[in-house]
MMTF fields as JSON, N, C-alpha, C and O atoms, coordinates in Angstrom:
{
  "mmtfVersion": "1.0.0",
  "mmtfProducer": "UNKNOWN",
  "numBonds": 347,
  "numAtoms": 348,
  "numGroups": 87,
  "numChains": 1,
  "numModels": 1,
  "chainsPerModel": [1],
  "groupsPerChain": [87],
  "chainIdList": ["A"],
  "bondAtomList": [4, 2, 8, 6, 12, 10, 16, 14, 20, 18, 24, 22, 28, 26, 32, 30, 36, 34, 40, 38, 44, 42, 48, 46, 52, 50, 56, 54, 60, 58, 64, 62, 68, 66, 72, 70, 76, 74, 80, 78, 84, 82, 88, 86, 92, 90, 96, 94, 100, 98, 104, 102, 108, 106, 112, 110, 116, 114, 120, 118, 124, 122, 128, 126, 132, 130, 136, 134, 140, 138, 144, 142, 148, 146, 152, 150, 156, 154, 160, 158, 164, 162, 168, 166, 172, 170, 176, 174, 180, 178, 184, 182, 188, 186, 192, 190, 196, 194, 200, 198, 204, 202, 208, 206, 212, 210, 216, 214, 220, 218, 224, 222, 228, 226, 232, 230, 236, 234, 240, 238, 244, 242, 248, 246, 252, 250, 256, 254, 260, 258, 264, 262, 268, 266, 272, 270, 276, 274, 280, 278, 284, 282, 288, 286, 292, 290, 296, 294, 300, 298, 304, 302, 308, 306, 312, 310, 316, 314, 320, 318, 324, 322, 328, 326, 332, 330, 336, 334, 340, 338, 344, 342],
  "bondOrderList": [1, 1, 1, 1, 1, 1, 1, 1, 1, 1, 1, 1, 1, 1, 1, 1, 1, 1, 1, 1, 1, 1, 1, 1, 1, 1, 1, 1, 1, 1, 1, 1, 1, 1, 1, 1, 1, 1, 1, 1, 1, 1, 1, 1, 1, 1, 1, 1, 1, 1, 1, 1, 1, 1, 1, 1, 1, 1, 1, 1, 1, 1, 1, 1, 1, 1, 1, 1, 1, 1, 1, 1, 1, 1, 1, 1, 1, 1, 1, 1, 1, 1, 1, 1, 1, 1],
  "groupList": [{"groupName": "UNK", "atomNameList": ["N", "CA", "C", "O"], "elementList": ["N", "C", "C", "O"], "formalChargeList": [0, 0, 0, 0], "bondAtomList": [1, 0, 2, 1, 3, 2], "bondOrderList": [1, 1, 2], "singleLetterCode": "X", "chemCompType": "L-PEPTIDE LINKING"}],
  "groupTypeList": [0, 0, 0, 0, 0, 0, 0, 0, 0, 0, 0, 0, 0, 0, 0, 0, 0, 0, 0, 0, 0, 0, 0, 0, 0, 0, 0, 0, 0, 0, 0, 0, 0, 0, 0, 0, 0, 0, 0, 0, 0, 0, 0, 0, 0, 0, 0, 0, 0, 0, 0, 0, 0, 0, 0, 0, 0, 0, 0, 0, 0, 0, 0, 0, 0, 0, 0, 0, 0, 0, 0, 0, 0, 0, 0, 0, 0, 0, 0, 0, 0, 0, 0, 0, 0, 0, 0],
  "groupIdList": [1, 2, 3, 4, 5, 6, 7, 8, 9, 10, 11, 12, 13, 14, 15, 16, 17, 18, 19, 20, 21, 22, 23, 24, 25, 26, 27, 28, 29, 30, 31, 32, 33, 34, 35, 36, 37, 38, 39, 40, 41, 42, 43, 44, 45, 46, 47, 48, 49, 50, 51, 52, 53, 54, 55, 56, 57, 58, 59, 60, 61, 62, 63, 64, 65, 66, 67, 68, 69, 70, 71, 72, 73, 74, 75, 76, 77, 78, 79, 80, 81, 82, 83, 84, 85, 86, 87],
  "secStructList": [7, 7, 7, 2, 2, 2, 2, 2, 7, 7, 1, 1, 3, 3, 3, 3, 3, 3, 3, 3, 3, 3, 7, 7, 6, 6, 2, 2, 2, 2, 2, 2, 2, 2, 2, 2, 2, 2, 1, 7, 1, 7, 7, 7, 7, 3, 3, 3, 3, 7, 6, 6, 1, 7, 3, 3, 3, 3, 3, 3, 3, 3, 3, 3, 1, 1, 2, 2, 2, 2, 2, 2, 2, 2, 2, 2, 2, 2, 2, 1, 1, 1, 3, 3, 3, 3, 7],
  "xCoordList": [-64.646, -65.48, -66.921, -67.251, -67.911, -69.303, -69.675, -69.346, -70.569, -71.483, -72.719, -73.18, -73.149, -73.83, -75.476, -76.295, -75.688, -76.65, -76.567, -77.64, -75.225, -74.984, -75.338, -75.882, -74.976, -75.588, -76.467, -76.639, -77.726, -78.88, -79.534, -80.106, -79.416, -79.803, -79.484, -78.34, -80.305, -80.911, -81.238, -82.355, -80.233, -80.148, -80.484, -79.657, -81.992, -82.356, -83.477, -84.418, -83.181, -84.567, -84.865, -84.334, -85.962, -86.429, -85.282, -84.959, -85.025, -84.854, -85.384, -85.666, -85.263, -86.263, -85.49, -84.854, -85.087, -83.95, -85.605, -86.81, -85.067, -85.904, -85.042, -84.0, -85.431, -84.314, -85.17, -86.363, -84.703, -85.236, -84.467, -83.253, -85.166, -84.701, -85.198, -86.36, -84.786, -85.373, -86.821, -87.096, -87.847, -88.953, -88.449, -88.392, -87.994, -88.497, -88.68, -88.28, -89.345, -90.055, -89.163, -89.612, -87.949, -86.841, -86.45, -85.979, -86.697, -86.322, -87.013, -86.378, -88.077, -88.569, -87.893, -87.501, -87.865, -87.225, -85.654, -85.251, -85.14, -83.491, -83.133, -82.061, -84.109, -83.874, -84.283, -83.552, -85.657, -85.984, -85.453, -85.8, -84.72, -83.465, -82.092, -81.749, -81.53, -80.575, -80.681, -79.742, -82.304, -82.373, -82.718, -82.643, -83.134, -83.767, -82.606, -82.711, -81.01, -80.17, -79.057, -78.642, -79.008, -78.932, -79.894, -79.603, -80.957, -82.116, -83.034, -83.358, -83.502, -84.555, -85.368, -85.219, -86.604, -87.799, -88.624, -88.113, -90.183, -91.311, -90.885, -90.503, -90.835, -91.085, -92.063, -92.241, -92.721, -93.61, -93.362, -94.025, -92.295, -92.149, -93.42, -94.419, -93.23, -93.741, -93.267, -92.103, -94.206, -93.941, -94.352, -95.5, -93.853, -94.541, -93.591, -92.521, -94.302, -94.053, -93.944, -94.683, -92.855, -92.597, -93.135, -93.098, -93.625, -94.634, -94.693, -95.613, -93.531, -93.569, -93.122, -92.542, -93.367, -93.185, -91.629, -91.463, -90.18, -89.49, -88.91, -88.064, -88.937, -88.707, -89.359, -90.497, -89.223, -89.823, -89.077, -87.869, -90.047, -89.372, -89.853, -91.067, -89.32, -89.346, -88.906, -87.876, -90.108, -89.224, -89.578, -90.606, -88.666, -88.823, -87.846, -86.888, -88.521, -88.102, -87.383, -87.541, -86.367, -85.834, -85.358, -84.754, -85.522, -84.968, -83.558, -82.923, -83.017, -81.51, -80.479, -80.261, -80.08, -79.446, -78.075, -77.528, -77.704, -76.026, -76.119, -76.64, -75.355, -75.185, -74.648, -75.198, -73.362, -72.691, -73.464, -73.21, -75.064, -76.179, -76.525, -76.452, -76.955, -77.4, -76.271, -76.504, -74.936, -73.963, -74.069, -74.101, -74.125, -73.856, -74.558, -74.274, -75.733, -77.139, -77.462, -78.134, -76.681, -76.774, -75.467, -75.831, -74.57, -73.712, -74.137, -73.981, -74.629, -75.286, -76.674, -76.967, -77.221, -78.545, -78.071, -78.819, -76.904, -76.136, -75.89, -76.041, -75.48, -74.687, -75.556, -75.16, -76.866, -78.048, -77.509, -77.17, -77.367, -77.337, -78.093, -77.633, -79.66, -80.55, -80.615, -80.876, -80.503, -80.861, -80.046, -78.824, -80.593, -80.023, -79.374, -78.27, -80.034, -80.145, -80.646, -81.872, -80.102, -80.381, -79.917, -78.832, -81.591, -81.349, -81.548, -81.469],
  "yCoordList": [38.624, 37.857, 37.851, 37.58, 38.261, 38.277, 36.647, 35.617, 36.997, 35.412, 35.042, 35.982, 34.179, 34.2, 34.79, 35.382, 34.654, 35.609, 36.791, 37.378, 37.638, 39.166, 39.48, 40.551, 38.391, 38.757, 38.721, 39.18, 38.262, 38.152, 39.378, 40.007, 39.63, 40.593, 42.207, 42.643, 42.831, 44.571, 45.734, 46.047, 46.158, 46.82, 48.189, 48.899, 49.119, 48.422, 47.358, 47.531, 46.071, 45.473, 44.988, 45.378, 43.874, 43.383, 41.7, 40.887, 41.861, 40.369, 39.918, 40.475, 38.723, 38.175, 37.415, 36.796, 37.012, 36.369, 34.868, 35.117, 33.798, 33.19, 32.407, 31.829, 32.393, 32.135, 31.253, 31.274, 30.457, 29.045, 29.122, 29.111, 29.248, 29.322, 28.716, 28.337, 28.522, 28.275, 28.649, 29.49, 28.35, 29.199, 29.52, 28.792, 30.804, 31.49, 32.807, 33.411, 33.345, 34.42, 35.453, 36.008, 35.971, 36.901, 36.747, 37.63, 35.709, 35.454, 36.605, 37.558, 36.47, 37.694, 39.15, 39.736, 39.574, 40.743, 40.979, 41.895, 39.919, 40.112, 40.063, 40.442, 39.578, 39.625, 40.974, 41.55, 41.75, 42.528, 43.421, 44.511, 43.55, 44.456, 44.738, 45.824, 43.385, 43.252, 44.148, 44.887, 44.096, 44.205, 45.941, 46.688, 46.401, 47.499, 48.774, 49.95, 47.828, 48.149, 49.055, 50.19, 47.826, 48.217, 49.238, 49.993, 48.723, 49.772, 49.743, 48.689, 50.772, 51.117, 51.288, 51.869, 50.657, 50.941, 49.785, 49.201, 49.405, 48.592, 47.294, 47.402, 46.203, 44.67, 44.266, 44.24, 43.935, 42.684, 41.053, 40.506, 40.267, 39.432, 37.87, 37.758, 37.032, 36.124, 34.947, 34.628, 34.494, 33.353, 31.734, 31.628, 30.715, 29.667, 29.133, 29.603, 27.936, 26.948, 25.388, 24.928, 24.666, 23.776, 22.56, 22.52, 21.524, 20.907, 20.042, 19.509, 20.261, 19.705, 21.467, 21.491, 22.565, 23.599, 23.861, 24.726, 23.2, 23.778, 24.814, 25.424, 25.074, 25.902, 26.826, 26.521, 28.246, 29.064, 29.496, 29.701, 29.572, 29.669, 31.154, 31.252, 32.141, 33.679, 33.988, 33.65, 34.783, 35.371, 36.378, 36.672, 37.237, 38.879, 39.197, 38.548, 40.484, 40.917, 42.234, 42.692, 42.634, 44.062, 44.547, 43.783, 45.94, 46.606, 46.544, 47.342, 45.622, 46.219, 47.331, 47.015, 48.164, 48.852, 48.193, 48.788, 47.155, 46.917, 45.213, 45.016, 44.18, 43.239, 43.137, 42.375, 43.989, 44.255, 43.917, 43.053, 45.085, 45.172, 43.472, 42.806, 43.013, 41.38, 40.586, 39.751, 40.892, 39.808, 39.932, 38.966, 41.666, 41.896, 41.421, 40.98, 41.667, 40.819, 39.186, 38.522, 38.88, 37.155, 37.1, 36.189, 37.466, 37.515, 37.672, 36.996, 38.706, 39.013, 38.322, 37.998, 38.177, 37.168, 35.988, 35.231, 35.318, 34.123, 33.999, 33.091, 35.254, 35.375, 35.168, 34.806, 35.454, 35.287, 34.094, 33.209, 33.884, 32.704, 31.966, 30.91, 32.122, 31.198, 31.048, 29.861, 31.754, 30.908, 29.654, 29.642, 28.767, 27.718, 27.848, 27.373, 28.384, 28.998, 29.621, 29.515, 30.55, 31.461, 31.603, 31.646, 31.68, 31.011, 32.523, 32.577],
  "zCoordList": [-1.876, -2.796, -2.279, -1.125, -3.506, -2.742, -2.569, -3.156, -1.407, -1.503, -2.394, -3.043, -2.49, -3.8, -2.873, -3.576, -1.934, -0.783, -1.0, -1.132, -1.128, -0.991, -2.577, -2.846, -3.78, -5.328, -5.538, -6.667, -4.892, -4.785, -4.664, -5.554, -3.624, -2.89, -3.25, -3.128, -3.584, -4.129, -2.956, -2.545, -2.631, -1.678, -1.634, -2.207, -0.839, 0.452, 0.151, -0.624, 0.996, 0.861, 2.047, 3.087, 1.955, 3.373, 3.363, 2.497, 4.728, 4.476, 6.36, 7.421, 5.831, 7.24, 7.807, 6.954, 9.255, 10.378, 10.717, 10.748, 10.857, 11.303, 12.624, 12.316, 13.916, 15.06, 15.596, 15.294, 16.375, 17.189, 18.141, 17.942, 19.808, 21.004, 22.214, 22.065, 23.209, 24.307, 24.454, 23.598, 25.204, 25.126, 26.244, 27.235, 26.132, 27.52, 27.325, 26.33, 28.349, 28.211, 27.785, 26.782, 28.21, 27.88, 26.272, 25.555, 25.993, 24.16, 23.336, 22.884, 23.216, 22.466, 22.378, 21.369, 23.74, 24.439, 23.58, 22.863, 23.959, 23.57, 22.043, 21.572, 21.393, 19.92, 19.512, 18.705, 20.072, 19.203, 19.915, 19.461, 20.89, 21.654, 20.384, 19.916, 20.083, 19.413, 18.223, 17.927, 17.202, 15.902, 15.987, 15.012, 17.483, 17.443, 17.692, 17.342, 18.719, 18.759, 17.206, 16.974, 16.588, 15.164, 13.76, 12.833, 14.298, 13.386, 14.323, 14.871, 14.582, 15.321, 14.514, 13.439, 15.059, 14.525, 15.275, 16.23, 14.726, 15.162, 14.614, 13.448, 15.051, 14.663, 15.331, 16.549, 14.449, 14.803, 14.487, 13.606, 15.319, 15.689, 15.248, 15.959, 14.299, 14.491, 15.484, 15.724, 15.898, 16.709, 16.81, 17.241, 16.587, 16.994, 18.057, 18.444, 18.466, 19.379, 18.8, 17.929, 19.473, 19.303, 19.646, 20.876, 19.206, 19.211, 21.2, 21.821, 21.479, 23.178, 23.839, 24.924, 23.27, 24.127, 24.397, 25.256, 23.751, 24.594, 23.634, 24.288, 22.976, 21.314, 21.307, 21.666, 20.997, 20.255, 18.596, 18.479, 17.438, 16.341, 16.199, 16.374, 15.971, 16.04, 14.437, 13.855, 13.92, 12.482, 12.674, 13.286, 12.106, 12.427, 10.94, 10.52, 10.338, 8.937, 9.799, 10.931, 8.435, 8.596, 7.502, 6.749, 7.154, 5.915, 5.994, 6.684, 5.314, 5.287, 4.353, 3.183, 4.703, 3.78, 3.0, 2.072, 3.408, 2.949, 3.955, 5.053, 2.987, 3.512, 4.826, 5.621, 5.265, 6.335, 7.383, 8.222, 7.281, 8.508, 8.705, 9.737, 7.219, 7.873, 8.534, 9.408, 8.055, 8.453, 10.156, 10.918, 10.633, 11.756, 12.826, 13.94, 12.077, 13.11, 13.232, 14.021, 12.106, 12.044, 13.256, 13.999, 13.618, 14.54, 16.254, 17.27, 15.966, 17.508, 17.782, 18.933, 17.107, 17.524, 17.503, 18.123, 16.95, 17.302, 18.971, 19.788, 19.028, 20.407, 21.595, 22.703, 21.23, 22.835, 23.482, 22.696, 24.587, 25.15, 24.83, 24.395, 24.871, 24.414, 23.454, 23.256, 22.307, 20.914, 20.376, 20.526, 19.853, 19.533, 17.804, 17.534, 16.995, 15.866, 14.995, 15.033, 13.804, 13.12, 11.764, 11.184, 11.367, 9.573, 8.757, 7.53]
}
């Protein structure tokens, strides 16, 4: 059964991961490891900070070809140790 996310969605398109983690310096690294793992290519990573510093909120877009690719990456960027979550 599709999700009403996967009916939405016109495939290939962009869709964008927005993740909230620890700030630490390795965070950046391991996400765009994860996404580059799966599709290679350039991200350019947005970033903010959390208003006492311990947060980083990271959005990073990617072309997806097939829902599968987003389900897979909402999985493994779950998995960082540090991230807290991923919208």
């Amino acid at each position: 059964m599709k999700t009403k996310l996967e009916k939405m969605l016109k495939f290939p398109c962009s869709f964008t991961y927005k993740i909230i983690g620890l700030a630490k310096p390795e965070l950046i690294d391991k996400i765009v490891q994860v996404i580059q793992f799966r599709l290679p290519g350039d991200y350019i990573p947005q970033i903010k900070s959390s208003n006492k510093g311990n947060y980083l909120s990271i959005s990073i877009s990617i072309c997806a070809k097939n829902f599968s690719q987003i389900e897979i990456l909402y999985r493994e960027l779950s998995q960082i140790n540090i991230v807290r979550m991923v919208l």
